[in-house]
C-alpha positions as CSV (number, residue, x, y, z in Angstrom):
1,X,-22.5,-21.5,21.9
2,X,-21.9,-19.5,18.5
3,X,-23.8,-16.7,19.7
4,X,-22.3,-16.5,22.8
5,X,-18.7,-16.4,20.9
6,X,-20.6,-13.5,18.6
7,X,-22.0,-11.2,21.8
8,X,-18.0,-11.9,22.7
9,X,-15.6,-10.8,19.7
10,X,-18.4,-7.9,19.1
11,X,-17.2,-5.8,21.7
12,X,-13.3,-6.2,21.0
13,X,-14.1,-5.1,17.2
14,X,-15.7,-2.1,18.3
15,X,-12.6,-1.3,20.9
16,X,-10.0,-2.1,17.9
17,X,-11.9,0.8,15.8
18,X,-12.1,2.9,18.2
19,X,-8.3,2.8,19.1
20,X,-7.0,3.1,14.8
21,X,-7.4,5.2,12.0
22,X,-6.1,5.3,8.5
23,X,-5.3,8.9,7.5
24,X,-3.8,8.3,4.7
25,X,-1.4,5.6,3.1
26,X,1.9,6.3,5.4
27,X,-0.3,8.0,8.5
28,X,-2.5,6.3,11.2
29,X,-3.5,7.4,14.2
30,X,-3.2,5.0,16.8
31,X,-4.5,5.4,20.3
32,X,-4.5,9.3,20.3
33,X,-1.0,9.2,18.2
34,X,-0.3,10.5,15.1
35,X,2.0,8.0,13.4
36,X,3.8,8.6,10.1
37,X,5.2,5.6,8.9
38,X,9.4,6.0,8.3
39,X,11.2,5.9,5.5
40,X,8.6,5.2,3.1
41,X,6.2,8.3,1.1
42,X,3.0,7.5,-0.5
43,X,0.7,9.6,-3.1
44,X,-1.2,12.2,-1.5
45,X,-5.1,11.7,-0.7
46,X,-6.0,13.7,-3.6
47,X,-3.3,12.5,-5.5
48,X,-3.7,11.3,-9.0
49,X,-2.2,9.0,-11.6
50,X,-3.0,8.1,-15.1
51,X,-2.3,4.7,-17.3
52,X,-4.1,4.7,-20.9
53,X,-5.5,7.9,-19.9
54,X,-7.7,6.5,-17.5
55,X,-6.7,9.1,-14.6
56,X,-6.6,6.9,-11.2
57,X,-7.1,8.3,-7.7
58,X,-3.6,6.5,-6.4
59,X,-3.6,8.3,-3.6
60,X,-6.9,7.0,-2.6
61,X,-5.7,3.7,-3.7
62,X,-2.6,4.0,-1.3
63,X,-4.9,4.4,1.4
64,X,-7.3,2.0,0.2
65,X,-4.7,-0.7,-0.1
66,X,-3.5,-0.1,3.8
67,X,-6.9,-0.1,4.8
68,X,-7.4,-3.9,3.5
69,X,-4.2,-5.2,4.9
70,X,-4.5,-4.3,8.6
71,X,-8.2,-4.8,8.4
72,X,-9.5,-5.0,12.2
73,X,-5.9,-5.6,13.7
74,X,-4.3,-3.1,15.5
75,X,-0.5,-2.8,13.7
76,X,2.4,-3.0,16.7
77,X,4.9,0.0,15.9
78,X,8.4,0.6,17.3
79,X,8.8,4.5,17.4
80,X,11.8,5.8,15.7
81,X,11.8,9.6,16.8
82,X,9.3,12.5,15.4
83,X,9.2,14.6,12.5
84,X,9.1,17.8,11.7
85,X,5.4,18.3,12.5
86,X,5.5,16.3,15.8
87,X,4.2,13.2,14.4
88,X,5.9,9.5,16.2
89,X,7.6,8.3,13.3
90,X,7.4,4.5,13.3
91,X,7.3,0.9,11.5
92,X,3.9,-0.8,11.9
93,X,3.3,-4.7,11.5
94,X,0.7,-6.7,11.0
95,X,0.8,-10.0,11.3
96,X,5.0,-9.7,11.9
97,X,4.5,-8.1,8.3
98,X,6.1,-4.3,7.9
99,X,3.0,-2.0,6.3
100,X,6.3,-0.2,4.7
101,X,7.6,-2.9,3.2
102,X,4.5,-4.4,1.9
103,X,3.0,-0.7,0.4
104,X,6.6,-0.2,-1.0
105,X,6.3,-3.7,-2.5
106,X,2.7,-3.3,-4.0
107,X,3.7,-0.5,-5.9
108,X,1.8,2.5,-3.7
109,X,5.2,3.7,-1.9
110,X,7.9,5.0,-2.4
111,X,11.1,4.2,-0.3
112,X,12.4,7.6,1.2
113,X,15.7,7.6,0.8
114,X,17.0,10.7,2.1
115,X,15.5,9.4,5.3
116,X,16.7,5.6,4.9
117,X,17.7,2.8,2.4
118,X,15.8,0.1,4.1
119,X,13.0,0.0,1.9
120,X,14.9,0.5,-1.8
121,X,15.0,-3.8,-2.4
122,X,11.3,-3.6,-2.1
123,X,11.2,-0.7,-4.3
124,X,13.4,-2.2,-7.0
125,X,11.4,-5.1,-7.1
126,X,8.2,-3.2,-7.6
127,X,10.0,-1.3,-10.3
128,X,11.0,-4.1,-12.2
129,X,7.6,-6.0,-12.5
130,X,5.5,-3.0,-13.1
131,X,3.4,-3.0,-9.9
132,X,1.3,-0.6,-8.8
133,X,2.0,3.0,-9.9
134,X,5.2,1.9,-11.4
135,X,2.7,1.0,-14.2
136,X,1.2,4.7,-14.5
137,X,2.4,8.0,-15.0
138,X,2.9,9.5,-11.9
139,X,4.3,12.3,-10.1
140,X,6.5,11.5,-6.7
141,X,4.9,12.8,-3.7
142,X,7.2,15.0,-2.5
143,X,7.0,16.6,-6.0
144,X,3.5,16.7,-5.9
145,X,3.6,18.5,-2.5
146,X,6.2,21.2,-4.2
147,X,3.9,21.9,-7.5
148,X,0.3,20.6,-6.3
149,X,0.5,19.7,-10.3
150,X,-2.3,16.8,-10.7
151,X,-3.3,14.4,-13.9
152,X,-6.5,16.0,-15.6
């Protein structure tokens, strides 16, 4: 009986993969979509950070971090509209869990607030207890984009 319930779930774990990936820590792609996640910005992929100057690859982290909380489930997203470049914008859940909020939360993004307020209680809480890159020094995404500047 366990290996037929193995021969099973193997084929549904390879469909799930197949269907998501993580670009970065506010982009997946999920069944041929490009989906940027709203309201929320993270570190770019070759973003860095440093704290006791140890330089960190938070951008990496970012991604890392969404990685490890959808896992192998596919994230349900209601589409808000596109951006700029085309992409769906969107909030993604797991588990009834919003990736924004939780990423915002943990420290690895920021709420986008010239875009919406929804996320800036998660924010403030990260701020206050030091989580994440609000322990570093860091430089804002958007700024980072603007100067490439990067921690040596």
């Amino acid at each position: 009986m366990r290996m037929l319930l193995i021969i099973i779930l193997f084929p549904l774990l390879v469909f799930a993969e197949d269907n998501l990936r993580i670009v970065d820590g506010d982009t997946i792609h999920l069944n041929g979509d490009k989906i940027r996640f709203s309201g929320i910005d993270t570190p770019e992929i070759k973003q860095m950070c440093k704290k006791n100057e140890l330089v960190i690859a938070c951008g990496l982290m970012a991604k890392n971090l969404l990685e490890e909380k959808i896992g192998i489930t596919i994230p349900i997203c209601i589409m808000e509209g596109k951006d700029r470049y085309g992409r769906l914008l969107a909030e993604c859940f797991v588990n009834e869990e919003s990736l924004s909020s939780y990423l915002v939360r943990e420290g690895f993004a920021f709420a986008y607030t010239q875009h919406s307020k929804k996320f800036v209680e998660d924010e403030n809480f990260a701020i206050k207890n030091k989580i994440g890159m609000w322990s570093m020094d860091f430089i804002f995404p958007w700024d980072f984009r603007k100067s490439k500047y990067n921690f040596k």
